[in-house]
C-alpha positions as CSV (number, residue, x, y, z in Angstrom):
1,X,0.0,0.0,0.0
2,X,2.6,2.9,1.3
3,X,4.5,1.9,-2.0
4,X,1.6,2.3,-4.7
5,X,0.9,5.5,-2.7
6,X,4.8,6.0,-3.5
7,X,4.7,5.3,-7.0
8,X,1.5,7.3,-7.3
9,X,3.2,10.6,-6.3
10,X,6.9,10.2,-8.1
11,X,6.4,8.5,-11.1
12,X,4.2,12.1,-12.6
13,X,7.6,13.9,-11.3
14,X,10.3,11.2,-12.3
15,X,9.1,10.4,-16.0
16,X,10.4,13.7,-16.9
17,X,13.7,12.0,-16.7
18,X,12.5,8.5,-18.0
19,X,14.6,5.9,-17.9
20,X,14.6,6.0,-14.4
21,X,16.1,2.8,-12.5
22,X,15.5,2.5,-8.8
23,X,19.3,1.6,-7.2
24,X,17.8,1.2,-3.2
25,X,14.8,1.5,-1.1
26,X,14.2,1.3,2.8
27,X,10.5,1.0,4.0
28,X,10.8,3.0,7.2
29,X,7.6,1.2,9.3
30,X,7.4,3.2,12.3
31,X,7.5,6.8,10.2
32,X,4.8,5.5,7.6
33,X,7.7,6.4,5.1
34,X,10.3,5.3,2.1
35,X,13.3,6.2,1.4
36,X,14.8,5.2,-1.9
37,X,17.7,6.2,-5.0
38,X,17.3,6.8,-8.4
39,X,19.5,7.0,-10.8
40,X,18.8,8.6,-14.5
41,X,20.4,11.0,-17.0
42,X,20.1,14.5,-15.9
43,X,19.8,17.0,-19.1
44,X,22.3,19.2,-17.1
45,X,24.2,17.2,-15.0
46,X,24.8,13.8,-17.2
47,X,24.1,10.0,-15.0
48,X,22.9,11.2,-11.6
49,X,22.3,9.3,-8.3
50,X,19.4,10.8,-6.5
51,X,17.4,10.2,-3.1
52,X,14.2,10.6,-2.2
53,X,12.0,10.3,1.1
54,X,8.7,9.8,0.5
55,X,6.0,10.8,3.6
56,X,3.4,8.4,3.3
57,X,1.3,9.7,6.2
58,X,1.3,13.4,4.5
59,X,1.8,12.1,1.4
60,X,4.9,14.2,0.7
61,X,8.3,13.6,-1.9
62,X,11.2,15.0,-0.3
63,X,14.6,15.1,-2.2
64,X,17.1,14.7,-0.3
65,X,20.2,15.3,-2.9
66,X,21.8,14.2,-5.7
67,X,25.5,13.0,-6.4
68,X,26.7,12.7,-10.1
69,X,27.8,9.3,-11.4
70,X,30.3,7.9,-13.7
71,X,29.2,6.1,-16.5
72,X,31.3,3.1,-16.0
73,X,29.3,2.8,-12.8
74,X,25.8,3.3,-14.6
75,X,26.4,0.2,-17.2
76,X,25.5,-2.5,-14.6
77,X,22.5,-0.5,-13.2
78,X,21.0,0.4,-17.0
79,X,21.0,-3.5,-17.8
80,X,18.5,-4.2,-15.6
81,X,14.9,-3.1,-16.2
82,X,14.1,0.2,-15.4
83,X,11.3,1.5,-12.4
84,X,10.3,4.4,-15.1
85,X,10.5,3.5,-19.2
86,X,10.9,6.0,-21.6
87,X,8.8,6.3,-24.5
88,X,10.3,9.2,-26.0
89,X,12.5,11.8,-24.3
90,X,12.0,15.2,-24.4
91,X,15.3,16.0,-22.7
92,X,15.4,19.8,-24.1
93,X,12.3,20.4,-22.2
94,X,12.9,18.5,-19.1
95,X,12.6,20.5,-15.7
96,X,16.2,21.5,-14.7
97,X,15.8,20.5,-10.7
């Protein structure tokens, strides 16, 4: 349940970025909450690694950074299916954040 909540609220602000690969993920019980990585190109910044926390109980997406990747560490991650596919990507007009 406090994951299809999850996926309910990031996957309208991740598919911006699409493909989108999800690298960890912590249920947090007592707090209602998740706390996961993604890692996708960034129009700006090339392969990023960020993390979110998302508030089940107030049903709230906190970011909580980002770290830039090298590619030679993205190849094992971008063979394995992806939590967000990409139909087409419109990385021109992507939201910079």
């Amino acid at each position: 349940q406090l994951l299809k909540k999850r996926d309910a609220k990031v996957i309208p602000h991740l598919s911006q970025y699409a493909p989108v690969w999800i690298i960890d993920e912590k249920i947090i019980a007592e707090d209602e909450a998740v706390q996961f990585n993604v890692v996708f190109m960034h129009n700006l910044y090339g392969w990023v690694n960020r993390r979110y926390r998302y508030d089940g109980f107030n049903d709230v997406l906190y970011h909580k950074g980002q770290t830039v990747m090298d590619e030679a560490d993205v190849v094992a991650i971008t063979e394995k299916d992806p939590y967000i596919n990409a139909t087409v990507a419109n990385i021109p007009n992507a939201y910079g954040g």
